[in-house]
LUMLUMDO-12472 format. One record per residue (C-alpha): residue in one letter; residue number from 1; x, y, z. Coordinates in pm, whole numbers, plus 50000, padded with zeros to 5 digits. Last residue first. Layout:
REM residues N
+------+-----+-------+-------+-------+
: code : pos :     u :     v :     w :
+------+-----+-------+-------+-------+
:    A : NUM :     X :     Y :     Z :
...
+------+-----+-------+-------+-------+
***
This chain:
REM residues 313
+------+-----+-------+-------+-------+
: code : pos :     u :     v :     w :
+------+-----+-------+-------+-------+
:    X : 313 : 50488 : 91547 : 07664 :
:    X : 312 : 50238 : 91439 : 07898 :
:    X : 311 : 50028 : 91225 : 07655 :
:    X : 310 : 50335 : 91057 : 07527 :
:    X : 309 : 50453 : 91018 : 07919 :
:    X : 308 : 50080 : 90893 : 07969 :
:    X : 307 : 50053 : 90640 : 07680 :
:    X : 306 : 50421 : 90491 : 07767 :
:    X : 305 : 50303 : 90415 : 08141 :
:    X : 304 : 50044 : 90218 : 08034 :
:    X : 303 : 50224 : 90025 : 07850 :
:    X : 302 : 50487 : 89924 : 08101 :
:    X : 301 : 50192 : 89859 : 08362 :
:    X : 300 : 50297 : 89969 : 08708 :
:    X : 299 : 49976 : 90205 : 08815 :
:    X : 298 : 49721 : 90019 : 08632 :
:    X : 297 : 49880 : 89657 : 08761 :
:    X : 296 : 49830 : 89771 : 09131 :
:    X : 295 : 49527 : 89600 : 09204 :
:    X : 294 : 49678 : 89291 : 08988 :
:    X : 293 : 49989 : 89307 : 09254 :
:    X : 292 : 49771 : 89377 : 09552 :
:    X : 291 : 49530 : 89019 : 09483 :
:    X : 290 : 49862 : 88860 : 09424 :
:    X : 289 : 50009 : 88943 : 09792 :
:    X : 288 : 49669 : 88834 : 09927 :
:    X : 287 : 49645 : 88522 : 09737 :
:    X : 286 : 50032 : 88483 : 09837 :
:    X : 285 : 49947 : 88600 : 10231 :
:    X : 284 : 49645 : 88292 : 10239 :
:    X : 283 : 49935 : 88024 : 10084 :
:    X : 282 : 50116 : 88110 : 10413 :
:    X : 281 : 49863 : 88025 : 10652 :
:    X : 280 : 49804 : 87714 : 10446 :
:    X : 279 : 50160 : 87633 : 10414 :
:    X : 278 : 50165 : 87432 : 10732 :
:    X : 277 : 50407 : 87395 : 11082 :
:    X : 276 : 50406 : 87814 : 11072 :
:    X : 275 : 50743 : 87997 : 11216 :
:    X : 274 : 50686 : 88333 : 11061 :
:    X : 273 : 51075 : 88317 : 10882 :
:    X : 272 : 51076 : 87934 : 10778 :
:    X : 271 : 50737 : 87998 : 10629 :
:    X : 270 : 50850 : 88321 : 10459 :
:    X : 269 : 51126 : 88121 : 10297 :
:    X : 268 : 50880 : 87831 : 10183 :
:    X : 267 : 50670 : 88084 : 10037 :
:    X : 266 : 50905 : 88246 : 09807 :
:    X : 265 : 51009 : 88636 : 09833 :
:    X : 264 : 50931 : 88875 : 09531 :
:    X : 263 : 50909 : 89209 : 09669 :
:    X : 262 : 50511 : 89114 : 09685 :
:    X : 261 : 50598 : 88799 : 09916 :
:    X : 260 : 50768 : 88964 : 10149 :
:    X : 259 : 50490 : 89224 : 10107 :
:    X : 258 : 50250 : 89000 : 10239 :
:    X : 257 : 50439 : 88878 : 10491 :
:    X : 256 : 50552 : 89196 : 10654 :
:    X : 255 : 50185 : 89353 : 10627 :
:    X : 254 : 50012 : 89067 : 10800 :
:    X : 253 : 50262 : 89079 : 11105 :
:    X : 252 : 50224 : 89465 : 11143 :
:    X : 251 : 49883 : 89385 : 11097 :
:    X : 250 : 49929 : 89142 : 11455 :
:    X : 249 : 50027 : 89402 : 11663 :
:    X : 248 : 49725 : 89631 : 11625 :
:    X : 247 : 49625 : 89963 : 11370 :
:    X : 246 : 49265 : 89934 : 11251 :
:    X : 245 : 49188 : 90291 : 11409 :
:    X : 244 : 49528 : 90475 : 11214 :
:    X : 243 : 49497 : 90806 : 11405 :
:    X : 242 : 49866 : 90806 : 11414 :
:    X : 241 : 49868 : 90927 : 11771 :
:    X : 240 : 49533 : 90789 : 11920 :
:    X : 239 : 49644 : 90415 : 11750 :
:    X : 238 : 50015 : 90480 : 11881 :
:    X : 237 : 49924 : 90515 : 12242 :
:    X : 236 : 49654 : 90193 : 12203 :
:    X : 235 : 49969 : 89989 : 12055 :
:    X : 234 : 50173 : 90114 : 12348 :
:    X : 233 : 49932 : 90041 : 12608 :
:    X : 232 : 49907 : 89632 : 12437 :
:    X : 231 : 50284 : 89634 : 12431 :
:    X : 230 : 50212 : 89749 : 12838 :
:    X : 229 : 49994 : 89485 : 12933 :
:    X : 228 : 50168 : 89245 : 12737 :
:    X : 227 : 50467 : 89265 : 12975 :
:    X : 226 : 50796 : 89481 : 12927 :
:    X : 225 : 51016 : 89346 : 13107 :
:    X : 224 : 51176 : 89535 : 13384 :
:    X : 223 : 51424 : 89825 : 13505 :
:    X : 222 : 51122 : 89990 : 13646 :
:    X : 221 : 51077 : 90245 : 13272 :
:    X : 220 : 51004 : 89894 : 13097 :
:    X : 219 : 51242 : 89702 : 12933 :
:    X : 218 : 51311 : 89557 : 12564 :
:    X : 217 : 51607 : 89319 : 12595 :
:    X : 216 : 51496 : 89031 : 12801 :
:    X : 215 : 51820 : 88903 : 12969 :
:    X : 214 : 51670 : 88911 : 13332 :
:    X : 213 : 51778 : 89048 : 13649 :
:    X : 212 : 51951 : 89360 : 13509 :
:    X : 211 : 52244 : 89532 : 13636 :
:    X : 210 : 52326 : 89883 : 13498 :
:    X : 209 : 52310 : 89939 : 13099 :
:    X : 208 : 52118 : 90225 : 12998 :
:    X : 207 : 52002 : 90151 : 12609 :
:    X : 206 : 52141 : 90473 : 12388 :
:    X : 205 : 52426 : 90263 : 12238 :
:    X : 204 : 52180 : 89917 : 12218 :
:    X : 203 : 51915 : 90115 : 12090 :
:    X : 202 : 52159 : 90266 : 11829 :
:    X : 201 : 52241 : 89921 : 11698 :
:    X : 200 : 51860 : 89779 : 11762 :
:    X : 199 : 51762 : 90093 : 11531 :
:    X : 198 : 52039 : 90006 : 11224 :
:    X : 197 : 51942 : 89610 : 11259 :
:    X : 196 : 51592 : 89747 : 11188 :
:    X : 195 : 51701 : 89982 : 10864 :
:    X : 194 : 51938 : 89706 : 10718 :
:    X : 193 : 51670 : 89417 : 10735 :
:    X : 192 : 51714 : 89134 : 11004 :
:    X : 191 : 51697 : 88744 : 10902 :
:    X : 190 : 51435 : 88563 : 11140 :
:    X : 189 : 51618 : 88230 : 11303 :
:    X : 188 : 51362 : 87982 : 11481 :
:    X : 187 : 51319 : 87865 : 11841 :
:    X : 186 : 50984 : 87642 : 11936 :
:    X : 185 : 50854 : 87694 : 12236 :
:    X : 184 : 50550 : 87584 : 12140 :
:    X : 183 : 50488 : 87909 : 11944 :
:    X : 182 : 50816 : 88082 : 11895 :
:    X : 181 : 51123 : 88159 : 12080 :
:    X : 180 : 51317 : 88401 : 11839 :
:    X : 179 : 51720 : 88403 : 11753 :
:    X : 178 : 51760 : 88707 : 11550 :
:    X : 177 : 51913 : 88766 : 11181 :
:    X : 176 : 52243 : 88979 : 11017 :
:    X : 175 : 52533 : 88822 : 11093 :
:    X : 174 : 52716 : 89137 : 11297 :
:    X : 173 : 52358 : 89190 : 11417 :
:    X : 172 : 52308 : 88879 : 11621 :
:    X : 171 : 52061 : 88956 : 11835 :
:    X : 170 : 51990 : 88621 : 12097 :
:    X : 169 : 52204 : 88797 : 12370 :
:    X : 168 : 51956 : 89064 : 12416 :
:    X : 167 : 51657 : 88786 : 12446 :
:    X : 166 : 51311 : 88838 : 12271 :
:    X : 165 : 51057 : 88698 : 12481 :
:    X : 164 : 50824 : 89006 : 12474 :
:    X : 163 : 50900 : 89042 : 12121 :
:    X : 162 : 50816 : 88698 : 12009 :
:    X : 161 : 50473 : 88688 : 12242 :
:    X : 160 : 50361 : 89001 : 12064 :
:    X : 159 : 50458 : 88866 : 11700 :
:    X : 158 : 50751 : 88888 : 11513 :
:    X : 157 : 50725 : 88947 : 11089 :
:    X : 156 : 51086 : 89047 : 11058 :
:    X : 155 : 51056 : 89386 : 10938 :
:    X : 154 : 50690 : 89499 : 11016 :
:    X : 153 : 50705 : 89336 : 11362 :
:    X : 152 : 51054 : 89385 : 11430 :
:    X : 151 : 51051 : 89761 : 11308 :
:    X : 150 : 50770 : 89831 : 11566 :
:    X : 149 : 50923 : 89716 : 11827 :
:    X : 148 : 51231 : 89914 : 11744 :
:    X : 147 : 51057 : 90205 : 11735 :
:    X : 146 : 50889 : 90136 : 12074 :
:    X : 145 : 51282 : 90114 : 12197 :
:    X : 144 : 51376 : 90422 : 12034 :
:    X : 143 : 51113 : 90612 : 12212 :
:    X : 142 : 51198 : 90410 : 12512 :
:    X : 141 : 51581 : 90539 : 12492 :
:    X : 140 : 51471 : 90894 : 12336 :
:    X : 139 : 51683 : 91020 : 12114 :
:    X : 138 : 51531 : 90819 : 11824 :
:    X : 137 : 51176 : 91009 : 11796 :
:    X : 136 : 50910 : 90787 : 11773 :
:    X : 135 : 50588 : 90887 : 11513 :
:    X : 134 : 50796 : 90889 : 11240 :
:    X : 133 : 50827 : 90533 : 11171 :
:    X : 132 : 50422 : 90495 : 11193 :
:    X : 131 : 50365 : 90757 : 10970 :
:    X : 130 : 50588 : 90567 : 10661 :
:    X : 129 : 50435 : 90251 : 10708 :
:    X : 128 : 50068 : 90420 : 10696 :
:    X : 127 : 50219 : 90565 : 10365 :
:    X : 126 : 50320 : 90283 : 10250 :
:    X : 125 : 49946 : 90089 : 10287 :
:    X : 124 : 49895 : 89863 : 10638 :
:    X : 123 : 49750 : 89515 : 10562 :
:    X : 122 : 49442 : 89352 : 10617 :
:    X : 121 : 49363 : 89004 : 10625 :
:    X : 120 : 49005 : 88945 : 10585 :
:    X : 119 : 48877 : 88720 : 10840 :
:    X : 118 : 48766 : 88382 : 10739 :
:    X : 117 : 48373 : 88337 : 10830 :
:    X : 116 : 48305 : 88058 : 11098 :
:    X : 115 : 48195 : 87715 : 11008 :
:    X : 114 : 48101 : 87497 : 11323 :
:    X : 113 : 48378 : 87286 : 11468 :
:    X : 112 : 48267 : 86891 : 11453 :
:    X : 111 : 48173 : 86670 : 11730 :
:    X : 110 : 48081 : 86311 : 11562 :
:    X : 109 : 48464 : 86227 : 11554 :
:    X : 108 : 48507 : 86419 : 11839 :
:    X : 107 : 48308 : 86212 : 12031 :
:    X : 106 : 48552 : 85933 : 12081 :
:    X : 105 : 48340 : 85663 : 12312 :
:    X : 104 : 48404 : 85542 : 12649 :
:    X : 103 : 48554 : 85853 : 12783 :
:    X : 102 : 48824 : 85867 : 13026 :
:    X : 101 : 49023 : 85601 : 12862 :
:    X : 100 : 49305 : 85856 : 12879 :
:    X :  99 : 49275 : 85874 : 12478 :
:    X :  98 : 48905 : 85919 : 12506 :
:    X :  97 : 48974 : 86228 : 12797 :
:    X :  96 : 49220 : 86378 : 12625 :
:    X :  95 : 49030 : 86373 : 12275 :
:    X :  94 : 48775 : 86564 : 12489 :
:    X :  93 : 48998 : 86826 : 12591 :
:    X :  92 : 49133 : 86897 : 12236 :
:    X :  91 : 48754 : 86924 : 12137 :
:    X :  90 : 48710 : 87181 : 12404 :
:    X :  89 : 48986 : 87429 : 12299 :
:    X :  88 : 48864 : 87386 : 11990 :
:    X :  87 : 48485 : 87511 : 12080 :
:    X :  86 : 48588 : 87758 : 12261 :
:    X :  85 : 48792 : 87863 : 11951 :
:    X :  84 : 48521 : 87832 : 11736 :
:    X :  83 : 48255 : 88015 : 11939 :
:    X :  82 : 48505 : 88285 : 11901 :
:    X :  81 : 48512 : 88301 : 11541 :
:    X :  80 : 48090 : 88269 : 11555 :
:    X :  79 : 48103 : 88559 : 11740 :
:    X :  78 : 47921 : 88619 : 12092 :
:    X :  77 : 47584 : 88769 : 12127 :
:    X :  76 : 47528 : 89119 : 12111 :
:    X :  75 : 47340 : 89351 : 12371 :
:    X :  74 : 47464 : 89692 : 12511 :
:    X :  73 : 47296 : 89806 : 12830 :
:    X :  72 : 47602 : 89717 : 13063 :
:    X :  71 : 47900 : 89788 : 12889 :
:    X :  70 : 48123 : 89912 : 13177 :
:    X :  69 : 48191 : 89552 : 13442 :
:    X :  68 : 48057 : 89296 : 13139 :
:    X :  67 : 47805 : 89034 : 13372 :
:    X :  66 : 47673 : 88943 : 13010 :
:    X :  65 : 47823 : 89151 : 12688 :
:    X :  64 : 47857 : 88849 : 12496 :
:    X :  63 : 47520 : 88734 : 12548 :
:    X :  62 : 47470 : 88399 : 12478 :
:    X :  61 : 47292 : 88223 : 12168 :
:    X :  60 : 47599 : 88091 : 12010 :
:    X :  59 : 47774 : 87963 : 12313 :
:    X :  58 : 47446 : 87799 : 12414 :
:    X :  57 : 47395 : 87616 : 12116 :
:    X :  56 : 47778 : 87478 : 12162 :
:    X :  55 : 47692 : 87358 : 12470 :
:    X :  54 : 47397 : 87187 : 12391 :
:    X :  53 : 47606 : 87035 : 12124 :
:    X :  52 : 47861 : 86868 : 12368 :
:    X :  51 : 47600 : 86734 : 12588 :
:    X :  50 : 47404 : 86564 : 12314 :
:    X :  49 : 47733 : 86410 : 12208 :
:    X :  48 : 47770 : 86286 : 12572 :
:    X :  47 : 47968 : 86343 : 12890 :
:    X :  46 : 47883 : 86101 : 13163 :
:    X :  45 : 48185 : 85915 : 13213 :
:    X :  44 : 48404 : 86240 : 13233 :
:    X :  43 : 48158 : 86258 : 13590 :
:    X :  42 : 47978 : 86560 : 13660 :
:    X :  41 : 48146 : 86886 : 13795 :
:    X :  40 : 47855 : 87076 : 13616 :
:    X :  39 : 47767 : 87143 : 13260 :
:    X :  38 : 47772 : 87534 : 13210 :
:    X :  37 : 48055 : 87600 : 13444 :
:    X :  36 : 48203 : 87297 : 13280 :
:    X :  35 : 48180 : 87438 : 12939 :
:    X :  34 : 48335 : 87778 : 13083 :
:    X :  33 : 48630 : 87617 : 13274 :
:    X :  32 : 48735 : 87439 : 12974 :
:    X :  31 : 48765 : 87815 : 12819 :
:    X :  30 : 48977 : 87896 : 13151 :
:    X :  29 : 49164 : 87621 : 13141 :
:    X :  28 : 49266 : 87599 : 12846 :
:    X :  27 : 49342 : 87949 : 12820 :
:    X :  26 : 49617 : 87935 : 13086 :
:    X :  25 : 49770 : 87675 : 12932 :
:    X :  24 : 49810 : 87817 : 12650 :
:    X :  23 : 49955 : 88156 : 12804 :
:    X :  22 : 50196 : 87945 : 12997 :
:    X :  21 : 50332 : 87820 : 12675 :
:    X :  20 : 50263 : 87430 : 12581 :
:    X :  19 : 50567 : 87215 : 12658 :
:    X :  18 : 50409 : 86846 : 12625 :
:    X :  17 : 50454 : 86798 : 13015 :
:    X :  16 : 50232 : 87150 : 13074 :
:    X :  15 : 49956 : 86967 : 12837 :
:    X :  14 : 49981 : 86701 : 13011 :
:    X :  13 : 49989 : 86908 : 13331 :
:    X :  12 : 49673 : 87119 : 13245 :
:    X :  11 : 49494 : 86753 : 13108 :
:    X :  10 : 49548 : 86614 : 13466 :
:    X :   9 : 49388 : 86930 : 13624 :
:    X :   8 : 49106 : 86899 : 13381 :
:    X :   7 : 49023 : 86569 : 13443 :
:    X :   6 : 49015 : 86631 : 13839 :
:    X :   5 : 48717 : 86919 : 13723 :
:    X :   4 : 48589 : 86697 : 13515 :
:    X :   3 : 48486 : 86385 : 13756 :
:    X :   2 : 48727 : 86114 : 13735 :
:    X :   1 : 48513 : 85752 : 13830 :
+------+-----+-------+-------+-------+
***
C-alpha cells in the first residue's frame, strides 16, 4: 500500500530523473498538492473515476479569491483555463501511478480535460513597438540592459525563463544567433536581428565587468541574476510608463512570431526559432499572421492605392 503523499514524492524525482525544470517541478507539486488537500492522504489504491470528477466539480465551483491576503470581499470562481491546467497536471500524475502499478485501472482514459475557451493571441501594433524602444535610454547600463530584454523578446521570440537563463558566453554576435536553454532543457539556436545584436554590442561595452559568480549575462544592481521577481518588476515599471495595460512578457513573444510570419518567414523556421515539439502552436501565429494581412489589404492594395494618388492629384 503507497499512500499519495509517498506517490507524489516518487513522481517529483521521476519527473526530476526525466529533466523537468525546477519550475515544473515545483508546480507539480503544488497543484498535486491541491487535489490531495481536497482528497486526503488516502491510499493510490483507492483513487477512483468518481474521485477524480468530484475534484474537478470542485475546482470549478471554488472561489478563486478564497483565503486571498488583499482581495477579501471580491467573489469569482476560478477559470475554466486554469481548471485545465490543474487538471493536467493531475492527469500526468495519475498515468504515473497506473504505469507504476500504483493504480489498478488507467483512469485517464475515462478522465478527460474539460473544454476551455482558446485565448486570443494578441499582438503589440508598430507604434506600441516603437514606444516601447524609447522608453530606455542607452547610457544607462540597466537601462540598456532592460532594452536589451526587450529586443530579445520581440526580436528573437525568447521567453522569461530564456532570458533569465541566457548565458554571456552563449552570444555569438560575430555569427549572428544565441545559444538558448529552452523548455525541458532543451538548447536551440535563435538567429539575432541587426538592431538587437547592435544593443547586446553596446551592453557588453557599457556592462561593468569585475568578478562574477555566475555566467548569466543580464544582472541585477547586487552583482546578481536577475530573477523572475524582478523581469516581472520591470514589466509592471514599463506597463505604468508606456501606459500600454495589456503589455507582459509573453506578447512580446506573440508579436515576434506573428510578424515573422507576416514579413514572409515559413513555419518550420519559426518552429525551429520558438522551440515548439508541434506545429499547432505555430499554425495558430499563421491564422493570426493572415487574419492581419487581409485586415491590412485596404491600406496595401495596388489598386487602391492608384484611385487615391489619381484622386489626390
Amino acid at each position: 500500500m503507497v499512500t499519495i503523499e509517498n506517490a507524489l514524492n516518487l513522481f517529483l524525482l521521476d519527473r526530476e530523473l526525466k529533466g523537468n525544470t525546477e519550475k515544473t517541478i515545483k508546480n507539480y507539486k503544488q497543484q498535486i498538492q491541491y487535489f490531495i488537500d481536497f482528497i486526503g492522504n488516502i491510499n493510490t489504491s483507492d483513487i477512483t473515476l468518481k474521485s477524480l470528477t468530484d475534484y474537478q466539480f470542485y475546482l470549478m465551483n471554488k472561489d478563486k479569491y478564497d483565503n486571498h491576503p488583499f482581495k477579501i470581499n471580491e467573489i469569482g470562481t476560478i477559470g475554466k483555463v486554469t481548471v485545465q491546467s490543474y487538471l493536467r497536471q493531475l492527469r500526468v500524475f495519475i498515468k504515473y501511478l497506473y504505469d507504476e502499478e500504483y493504480l489498478k485501472d488507467d483512469l485517464t482514459k475515462k478522465f478527460k480535460l474539460p473544454k476551455a475557451p482558446k485565448k486570443v493571441i494578441e499582438i503589440l501594433t508598430d507604434d506600441e513597438i516603437d514606444i516601447l524602444l524609447n522608453a530606455y535610454k542607452e547610457n544607462s547600463e540597466f537601462q540598456l540592459r532592460n532594452k536589451c530584454i526587450i529586443a530579445l523578446m520581440l526580436d528573437s521570440g525568447l521567453r522569461r525563463n530564456e532570458i533569465l537563463t541566457l548565458e554571456y558566453n552563449n552570444i555569438y554576435l560575430t555569427q549572428n544567433y544565441i545559444k538558448v536553454l529552452g523548455k525541458g532543457q532543451k538548447e536551440r539556436l535563435v538567429p539575432l536581428g541587426l538592431m538587437t545584436k547592435k544593443l547586446l554590442m553596446k551592453y557588453f561595452n557599457l556592462r561593468s565587468m569585475p568578478e562574477y559568480e555566475t555566467n548569466k549575462l543580464f544582472m541585477d544592481r547586487n552583482l546578481k541574476p536577475m530573477s523572475d521577481n524582478a523581469i516581472k518588476m520591470m514589466f509592471t515599471r514599463l506597463r505604468n510608463k508606456t501606459g500600454i495595460e495589456r503589455l507582459h512578457p509573453h506578447i512580446l513573444r506573440h508579436t515576434f512570431a506573428t510578424k515573422y510570419i507576416i514579413n514572409g518567414g515559413d513555419i518550420f523556421s519559426l518552429q525551429q526559432i520558438l522551440g515548439h515539439t508541434s506545429l499547432d502552436m505555430v499554425r495558430r501565429y499563421s491564422h493570426l499572421a493572415s487574419s492581419y494581412v487581409i485586415a491590412n489589404h485596404k491600406r496595401l492594395s495596388p489598386l487602391d492605392q492608384i484611385q487615391k494618388k489619381k484622386y489626390n492629384y
